[in-house]
C-alpha positions as a Markdown table, in Angstrom:
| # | Residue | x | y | z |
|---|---|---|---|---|
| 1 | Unk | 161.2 | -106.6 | 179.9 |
| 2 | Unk | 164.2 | -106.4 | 178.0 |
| 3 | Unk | 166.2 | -108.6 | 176.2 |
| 4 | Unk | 169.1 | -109.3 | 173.1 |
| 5 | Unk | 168.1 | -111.8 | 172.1 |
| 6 | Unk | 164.6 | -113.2 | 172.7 |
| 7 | Unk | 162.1 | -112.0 | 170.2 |
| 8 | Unk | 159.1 | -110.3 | 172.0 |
| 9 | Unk | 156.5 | -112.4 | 170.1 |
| 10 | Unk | 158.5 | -115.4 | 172.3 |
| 11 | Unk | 158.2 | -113.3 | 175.7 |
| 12 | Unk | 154.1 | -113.3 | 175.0 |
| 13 | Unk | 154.1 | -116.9 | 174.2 |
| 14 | Unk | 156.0 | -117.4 | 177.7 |
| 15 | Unk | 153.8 | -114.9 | 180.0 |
| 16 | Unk | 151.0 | -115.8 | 178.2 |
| 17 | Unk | 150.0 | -112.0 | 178.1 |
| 18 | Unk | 150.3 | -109.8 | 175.4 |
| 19 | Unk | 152.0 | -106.4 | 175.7 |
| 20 | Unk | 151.4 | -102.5 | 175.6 |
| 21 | Unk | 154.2 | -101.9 | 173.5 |
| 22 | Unk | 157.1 | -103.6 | 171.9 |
| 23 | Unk | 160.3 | -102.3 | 170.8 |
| 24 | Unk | 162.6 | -104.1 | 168.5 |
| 25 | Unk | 165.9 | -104.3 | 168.4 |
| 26 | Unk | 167.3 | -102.6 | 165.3 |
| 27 | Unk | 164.9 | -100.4 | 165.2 |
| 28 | Unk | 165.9 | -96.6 | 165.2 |
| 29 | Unk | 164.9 | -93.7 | 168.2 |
| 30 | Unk | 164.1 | -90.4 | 167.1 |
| 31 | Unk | 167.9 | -89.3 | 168.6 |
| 32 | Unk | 168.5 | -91.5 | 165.8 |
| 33 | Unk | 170.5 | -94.4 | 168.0 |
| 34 | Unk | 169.7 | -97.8 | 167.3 |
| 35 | Unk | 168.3 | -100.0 | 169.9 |
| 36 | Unk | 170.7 | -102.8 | 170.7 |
| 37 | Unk | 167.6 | -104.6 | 172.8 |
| 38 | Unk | 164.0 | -105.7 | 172.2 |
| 39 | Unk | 161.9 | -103.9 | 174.5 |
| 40 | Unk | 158.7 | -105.4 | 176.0 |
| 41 | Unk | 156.3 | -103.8 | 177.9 |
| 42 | Unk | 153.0 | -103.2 | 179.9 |
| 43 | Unk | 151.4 | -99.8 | 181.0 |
| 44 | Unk | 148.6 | -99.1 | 182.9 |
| 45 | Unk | 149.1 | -95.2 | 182.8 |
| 46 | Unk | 148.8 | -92.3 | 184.8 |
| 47 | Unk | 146.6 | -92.3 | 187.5 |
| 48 | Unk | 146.3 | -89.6 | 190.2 |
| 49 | Unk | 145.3 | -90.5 | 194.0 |
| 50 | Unk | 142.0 | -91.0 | 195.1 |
| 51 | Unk | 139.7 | -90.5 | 198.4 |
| 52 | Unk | 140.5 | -94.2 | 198.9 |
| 53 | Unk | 143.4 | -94.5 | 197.6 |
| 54 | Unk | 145.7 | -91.7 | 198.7 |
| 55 | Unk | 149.0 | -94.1 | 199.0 |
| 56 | Unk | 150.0 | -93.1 | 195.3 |
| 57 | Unk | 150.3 | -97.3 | 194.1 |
| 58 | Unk | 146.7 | -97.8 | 192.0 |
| 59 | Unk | 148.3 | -98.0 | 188.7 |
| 60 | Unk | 151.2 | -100.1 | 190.4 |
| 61 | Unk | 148.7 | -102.0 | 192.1 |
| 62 | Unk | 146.5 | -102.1 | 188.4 |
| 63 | Unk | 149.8 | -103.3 | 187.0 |
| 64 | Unk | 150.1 | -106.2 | 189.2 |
| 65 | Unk | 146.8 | -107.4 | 188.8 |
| 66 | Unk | 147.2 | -106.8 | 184.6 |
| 67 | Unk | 150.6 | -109.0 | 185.5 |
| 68 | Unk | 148.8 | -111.8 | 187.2 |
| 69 | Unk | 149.2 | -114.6 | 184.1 |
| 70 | Unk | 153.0 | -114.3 | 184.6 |
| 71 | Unk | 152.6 | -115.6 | 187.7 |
| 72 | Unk | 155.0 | -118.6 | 188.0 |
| 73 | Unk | 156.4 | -117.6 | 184.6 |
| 74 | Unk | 158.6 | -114.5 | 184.5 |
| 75 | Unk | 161.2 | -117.4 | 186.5 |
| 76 | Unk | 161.2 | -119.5 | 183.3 |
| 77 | Unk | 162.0 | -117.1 | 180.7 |
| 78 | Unk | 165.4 | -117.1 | 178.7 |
| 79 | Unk | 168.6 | -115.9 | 180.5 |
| 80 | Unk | 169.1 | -112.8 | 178.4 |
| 81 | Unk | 165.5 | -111.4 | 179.3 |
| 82 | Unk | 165.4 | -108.9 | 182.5 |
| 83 | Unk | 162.2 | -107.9 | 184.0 |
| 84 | Unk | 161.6 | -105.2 | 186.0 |
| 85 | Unk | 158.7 | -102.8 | 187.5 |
| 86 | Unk | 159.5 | -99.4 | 187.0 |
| 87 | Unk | 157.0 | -97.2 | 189.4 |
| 88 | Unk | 156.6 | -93.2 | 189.9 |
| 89 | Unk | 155.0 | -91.5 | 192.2 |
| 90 | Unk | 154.7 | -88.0 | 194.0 |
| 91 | Unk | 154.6 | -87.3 | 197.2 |
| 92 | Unk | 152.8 | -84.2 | 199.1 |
| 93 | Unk | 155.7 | -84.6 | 201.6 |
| 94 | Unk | 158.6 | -82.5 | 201.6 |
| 95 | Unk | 161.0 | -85.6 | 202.5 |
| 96 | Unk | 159.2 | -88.3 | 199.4 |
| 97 | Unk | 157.9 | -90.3 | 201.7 |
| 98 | Unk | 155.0 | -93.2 | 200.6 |
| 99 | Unk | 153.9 | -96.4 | 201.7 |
| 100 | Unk | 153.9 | -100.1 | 199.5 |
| 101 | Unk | 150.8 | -101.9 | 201.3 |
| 102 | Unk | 152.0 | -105.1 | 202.7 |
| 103 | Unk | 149.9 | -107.0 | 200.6 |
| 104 | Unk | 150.8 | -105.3 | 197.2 |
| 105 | Unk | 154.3 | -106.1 | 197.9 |
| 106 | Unk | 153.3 | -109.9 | 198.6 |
| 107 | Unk | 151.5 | -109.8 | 195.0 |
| 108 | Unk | 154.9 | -108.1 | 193.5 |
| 109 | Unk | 156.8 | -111.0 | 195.5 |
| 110 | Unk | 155.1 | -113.8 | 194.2 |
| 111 | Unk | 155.7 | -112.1 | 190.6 |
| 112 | Unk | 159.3 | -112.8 | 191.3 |
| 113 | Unk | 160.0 | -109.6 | 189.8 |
| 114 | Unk | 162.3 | -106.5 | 190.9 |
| 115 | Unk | 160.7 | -102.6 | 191.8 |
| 116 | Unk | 162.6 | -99.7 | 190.7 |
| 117 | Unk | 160.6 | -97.1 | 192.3 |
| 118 | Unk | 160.8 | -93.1 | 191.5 |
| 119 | Unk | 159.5 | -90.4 | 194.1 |
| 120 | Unk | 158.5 | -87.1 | 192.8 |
| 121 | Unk | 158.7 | -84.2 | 195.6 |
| 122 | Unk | 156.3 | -81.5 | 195.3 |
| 123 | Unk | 157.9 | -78.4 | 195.7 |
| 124 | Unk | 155.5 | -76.2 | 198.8 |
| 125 | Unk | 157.2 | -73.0 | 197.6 |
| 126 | Unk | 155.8 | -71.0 | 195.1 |
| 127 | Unk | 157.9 | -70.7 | 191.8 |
| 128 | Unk | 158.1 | -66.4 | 192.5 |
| 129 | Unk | 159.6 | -66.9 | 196.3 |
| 130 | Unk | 162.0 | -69.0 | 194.6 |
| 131 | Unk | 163.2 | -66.3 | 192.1 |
């Protein structure tokens, strides 16, 4: 979630979670801008494919279960907050593709919240045939 205005402490109050990081506004990067936004956010991590799981979306799908006090709240937060899943995965195919199990995008529905999604091609050709 971002926002100008609202203070993260406020966003907490509203989801009635508590984040994995916060980011004021004001507050310097190491490029040495200044962020002109609060930043608040949740993380579940890195987490490779499984035998059961070989879709690529546990930590999404971890995420939306971490996300589930929002529920019916992300809708009343102020104007200037914007909320947003940001998702990566890789793929073992050569054109990206994944699937987003019907019912996962149901939960992610219900959130009321948008998915930017990222797929990460693995390359099949070894790096010295490239060369």
């Amino acid at each position: 979630m971002t926002s100008t205005e609202t203070e993260p402490e406020a966003v907490s109050q509203l989801l009635a979670m508590e984040p994995s990081e916060v980011r004021r506004k004001g507050t310097a990067l190491r490029s040495g801008r200044i962020h002109d936004h609060h930043v608040w956010s949740i993380d579940v991590g890195t987490l490779a494919n499984t035998d059961d799981d070989q879709t690529g979306t546990r930590a999404l799908r971890q995420l939306v279960d971490r996300s589930r006090p929002a529920t019916g709240r992300i809708q009343i937060l102020p104007a200037d907050c914007e909320v947003r899943i940001w998702w990566s995965a890789d793929s073992d195919s050569g054109q990206g593709g994944f699937v987003l199990p019907a019912d996962l995008v149901g939960q992610i529905a219900e959130l009321g919240v948008d998915l930017y999604g990222t797929v990460y091609l693995e390359d099949d050709e070894p790096a010295e045939q490239r060369e």
